[in-house]
Structures are given as structure tokens and as C-alpha cells.
VEXPA-473674 format. One record per residue: x, y, z of N, C-alpha, C, O in turn; residue in three letters; residue number from 1. Coordinates in nm, 3 decimals, padded with zeros to 5 digits. Layout:
<pts>
PT_n.c1_n.c2_n.c3_ca.c1_ca.c2_ca.c3_c.c1_c.c2_c.c3_o.c1_o.c2_o.c3_residuo_num
PT_X_Y_Z_X_Y_Z_X_Y_Z_X_Y_Z_ala_NUM .
...
</pts>
This chain:
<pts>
PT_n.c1_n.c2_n.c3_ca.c1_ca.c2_ca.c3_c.c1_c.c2_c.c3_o.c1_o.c2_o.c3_residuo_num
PT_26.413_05.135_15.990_26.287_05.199_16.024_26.315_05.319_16.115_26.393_05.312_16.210_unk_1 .
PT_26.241_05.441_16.077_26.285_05.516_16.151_26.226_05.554_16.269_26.119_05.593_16.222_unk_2 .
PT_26.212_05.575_16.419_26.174_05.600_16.557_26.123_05.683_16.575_26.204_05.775_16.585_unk_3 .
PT_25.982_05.728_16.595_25.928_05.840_16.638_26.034_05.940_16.783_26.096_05.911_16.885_unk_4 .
PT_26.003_06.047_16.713_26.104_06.136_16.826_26.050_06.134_16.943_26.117_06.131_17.046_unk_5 .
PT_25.887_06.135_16.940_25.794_06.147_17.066_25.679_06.079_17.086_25.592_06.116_17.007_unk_6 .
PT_25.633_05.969_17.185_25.559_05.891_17.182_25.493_05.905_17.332_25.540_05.924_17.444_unk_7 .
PT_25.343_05.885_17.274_25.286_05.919_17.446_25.173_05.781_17.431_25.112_05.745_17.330_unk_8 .
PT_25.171_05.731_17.542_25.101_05.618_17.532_25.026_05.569_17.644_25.074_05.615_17.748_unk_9 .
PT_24.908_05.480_17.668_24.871_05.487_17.769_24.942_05.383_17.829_25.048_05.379_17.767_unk_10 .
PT_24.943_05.281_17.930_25.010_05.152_18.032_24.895_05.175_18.117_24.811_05.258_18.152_unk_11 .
PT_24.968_04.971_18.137_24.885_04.942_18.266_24.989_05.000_18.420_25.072_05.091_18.428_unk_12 .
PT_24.942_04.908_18.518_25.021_04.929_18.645_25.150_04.893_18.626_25.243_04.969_18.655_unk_13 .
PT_25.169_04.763_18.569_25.256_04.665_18.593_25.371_04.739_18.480_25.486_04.738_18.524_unk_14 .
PT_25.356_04.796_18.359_25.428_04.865_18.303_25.492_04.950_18.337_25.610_04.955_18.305_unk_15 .
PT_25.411_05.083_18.446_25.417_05.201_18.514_25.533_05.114_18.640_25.651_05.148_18.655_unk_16 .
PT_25.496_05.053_18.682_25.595_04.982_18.779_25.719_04.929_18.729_25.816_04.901_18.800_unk_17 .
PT_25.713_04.920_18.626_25.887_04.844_18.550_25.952_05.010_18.517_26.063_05.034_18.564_unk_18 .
PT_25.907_05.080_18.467_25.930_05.205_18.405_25.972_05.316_18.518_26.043_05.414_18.496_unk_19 .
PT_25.920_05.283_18.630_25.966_05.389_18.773_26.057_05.338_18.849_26.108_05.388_18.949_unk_20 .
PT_26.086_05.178_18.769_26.173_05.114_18.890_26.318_05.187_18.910_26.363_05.193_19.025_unk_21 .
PT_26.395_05.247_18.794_26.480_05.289_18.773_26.519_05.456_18.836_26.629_05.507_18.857_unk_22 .
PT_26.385_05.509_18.854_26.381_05.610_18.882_26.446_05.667_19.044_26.427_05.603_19.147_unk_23 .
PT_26.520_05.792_19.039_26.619_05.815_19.157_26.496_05.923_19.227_26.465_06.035_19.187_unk_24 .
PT_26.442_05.849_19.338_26.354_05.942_19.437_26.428_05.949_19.553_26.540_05.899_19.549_unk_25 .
PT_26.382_06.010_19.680_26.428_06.023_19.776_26.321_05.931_19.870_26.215_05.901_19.814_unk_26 .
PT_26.338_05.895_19.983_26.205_05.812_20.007_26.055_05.884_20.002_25.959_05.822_19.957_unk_27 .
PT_26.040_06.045_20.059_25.924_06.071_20.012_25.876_06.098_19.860_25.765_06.133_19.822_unk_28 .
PT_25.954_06.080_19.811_25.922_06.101_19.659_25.880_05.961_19.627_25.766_05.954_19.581_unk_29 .
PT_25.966_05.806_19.645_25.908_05.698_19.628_25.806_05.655_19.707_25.774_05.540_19.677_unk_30 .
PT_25.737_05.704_19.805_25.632_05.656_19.865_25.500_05.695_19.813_25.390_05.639_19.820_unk_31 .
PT_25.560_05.865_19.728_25.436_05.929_19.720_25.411_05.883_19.558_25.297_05.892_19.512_unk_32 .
PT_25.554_05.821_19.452_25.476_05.749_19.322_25.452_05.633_19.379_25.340_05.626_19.330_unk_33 .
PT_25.462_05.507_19.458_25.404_05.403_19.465_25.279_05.442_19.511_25.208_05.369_19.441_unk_34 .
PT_25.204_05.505_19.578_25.090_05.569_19.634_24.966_05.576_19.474_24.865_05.519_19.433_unk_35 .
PT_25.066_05.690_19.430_25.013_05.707_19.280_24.962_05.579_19.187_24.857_05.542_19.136_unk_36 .
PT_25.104_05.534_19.197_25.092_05.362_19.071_24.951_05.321_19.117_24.854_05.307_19.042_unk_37 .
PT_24.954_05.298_19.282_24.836_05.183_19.337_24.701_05.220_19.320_24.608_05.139_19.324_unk_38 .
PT_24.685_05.393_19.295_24.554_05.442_19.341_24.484_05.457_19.238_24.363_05.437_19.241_unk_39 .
PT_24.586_05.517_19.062_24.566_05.535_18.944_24.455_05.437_18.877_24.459_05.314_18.872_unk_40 .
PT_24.348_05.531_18.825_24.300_05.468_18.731_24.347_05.405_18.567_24.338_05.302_18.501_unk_41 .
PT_24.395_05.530_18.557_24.430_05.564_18.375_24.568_05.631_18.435_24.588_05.722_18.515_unk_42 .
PT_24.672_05.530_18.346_24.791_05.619_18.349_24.865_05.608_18.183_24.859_05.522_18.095_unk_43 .
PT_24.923_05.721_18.192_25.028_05.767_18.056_25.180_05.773_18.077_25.227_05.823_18.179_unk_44 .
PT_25.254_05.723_17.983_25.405_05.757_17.970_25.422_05.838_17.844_25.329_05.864_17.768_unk_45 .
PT_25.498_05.862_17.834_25.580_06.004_17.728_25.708_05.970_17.729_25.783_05.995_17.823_unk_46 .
PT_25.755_05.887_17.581_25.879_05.876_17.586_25.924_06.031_17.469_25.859_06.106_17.396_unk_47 .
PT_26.098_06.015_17.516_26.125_06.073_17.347_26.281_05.996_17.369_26.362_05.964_17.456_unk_48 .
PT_26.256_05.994_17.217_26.372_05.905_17.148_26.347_05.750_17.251_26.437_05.704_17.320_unk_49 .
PT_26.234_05.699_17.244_26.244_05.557_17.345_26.281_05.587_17.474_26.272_05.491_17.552_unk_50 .
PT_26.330_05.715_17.533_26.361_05.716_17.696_26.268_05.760_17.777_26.247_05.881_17.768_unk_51 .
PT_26.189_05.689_17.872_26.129_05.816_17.908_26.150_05.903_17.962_26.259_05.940_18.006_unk_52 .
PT_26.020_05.966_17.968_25.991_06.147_17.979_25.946_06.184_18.081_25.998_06.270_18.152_unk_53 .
PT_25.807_06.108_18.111_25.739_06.186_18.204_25.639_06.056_18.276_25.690_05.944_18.279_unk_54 .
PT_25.526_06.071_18.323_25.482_05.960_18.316_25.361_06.025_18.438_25.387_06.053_18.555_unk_55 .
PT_25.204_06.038_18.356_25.104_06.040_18.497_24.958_05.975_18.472_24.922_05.897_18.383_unk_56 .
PT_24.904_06.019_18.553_24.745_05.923_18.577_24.667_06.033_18.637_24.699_06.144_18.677_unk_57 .
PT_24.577_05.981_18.631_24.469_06.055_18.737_24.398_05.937_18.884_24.373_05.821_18.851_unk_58 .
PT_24.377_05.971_19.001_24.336_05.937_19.131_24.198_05.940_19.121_24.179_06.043_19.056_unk_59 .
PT_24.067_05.882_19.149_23.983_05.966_19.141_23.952_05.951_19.322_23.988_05.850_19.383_unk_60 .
PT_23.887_06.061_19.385_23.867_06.057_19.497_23.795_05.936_19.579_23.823_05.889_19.689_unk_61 .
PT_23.685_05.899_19.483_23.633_05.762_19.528_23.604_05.674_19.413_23.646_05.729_19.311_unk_62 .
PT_23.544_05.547_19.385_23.532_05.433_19.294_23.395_05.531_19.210_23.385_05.519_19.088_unk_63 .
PT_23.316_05.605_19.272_23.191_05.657_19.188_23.236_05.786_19.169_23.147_05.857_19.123_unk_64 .
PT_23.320_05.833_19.184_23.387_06.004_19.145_23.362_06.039_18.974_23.416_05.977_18.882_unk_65 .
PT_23.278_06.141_18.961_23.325_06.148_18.852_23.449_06.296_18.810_23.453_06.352_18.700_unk_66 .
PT_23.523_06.323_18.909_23.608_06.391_18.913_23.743_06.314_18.953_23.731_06.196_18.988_unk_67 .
PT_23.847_06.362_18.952_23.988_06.290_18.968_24.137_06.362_18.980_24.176_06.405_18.871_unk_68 .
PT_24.217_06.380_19.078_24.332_06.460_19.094_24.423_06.407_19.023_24.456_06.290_19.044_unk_69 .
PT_24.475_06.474_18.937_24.575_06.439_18.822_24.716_06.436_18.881_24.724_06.513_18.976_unk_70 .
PT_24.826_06.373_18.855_24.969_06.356_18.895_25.053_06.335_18.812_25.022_06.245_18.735_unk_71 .
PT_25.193_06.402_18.786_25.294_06.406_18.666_25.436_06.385_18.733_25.466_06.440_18.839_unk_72 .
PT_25.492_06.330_18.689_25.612_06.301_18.737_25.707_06.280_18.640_25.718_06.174_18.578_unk_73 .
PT_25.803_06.414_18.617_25.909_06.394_18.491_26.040_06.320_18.522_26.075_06.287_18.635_unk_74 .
PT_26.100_06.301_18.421_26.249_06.262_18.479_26.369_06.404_18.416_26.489_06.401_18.444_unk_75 .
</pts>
């Protein structure tokens, strides 16, 4: 079967959390995606070739917001 070259998909937290575990931050860089993971409503990954790519969500400012600060984080 053959593997899509590029796959974008949505995840929950707990996915987004297995998927960043690997990831090489510096501590403000890991404080500021665990920040992200916890606050995210809706988040996306972007693999290609199965590795990922990229991976973001949107924040929204409060629980009744209907606006929301978006966040991307590639590898």
C-alpha cells in the first residue's frame, strides 16, 4: 500500500503530547508548547512521509471568545 507523502490531521491533547515528547526545546521553548498543549482548543499535526512536520492549535482568549490566537510549531 502506498503512504501518502503528506498528511494533516486533526488530534486530541494526549496525541499532541506523545508527538512533542520527542521534540528538542530549550526550556523556554518547552514551557511555552506545554502552555499551548494545555490551553488549545483544536489542534493539528502535519506529517510527511509519517514524520512529523509541524504541529498547531488555536488559544482562544476566554471559554466564550469567539476569536482565538493561533500557534505553529515546526520541527
Amino acid at each position: 500500500m502506498k503512504q501518502n507523502i503528506v498528511e494533516i490531521r486533526r488530534i486530541e491533547a494526549t496525541e499532541a503530547a506523545r508527538l512533542t515528547k520527542n521534540m528538542t526545546l530549550d526550556e523556554p521553548g518547552a514551557q511555552t508548547m506545554e502552555f499551548c498543549l494545555l490551553m488549545s482548543t483544536i489542534m493539528w499535526a502535519g506529517f510527511i512521509r509519517g514524520e512529523l512536520a509541524c504541529i498547531w492549535g488555536v488559544i482562544p482568549p476566554t471559554l466564550m471568545s469567539n476569536q482565538a490566537y493561533a500557534w505553529l510549531n515546526t520541527t
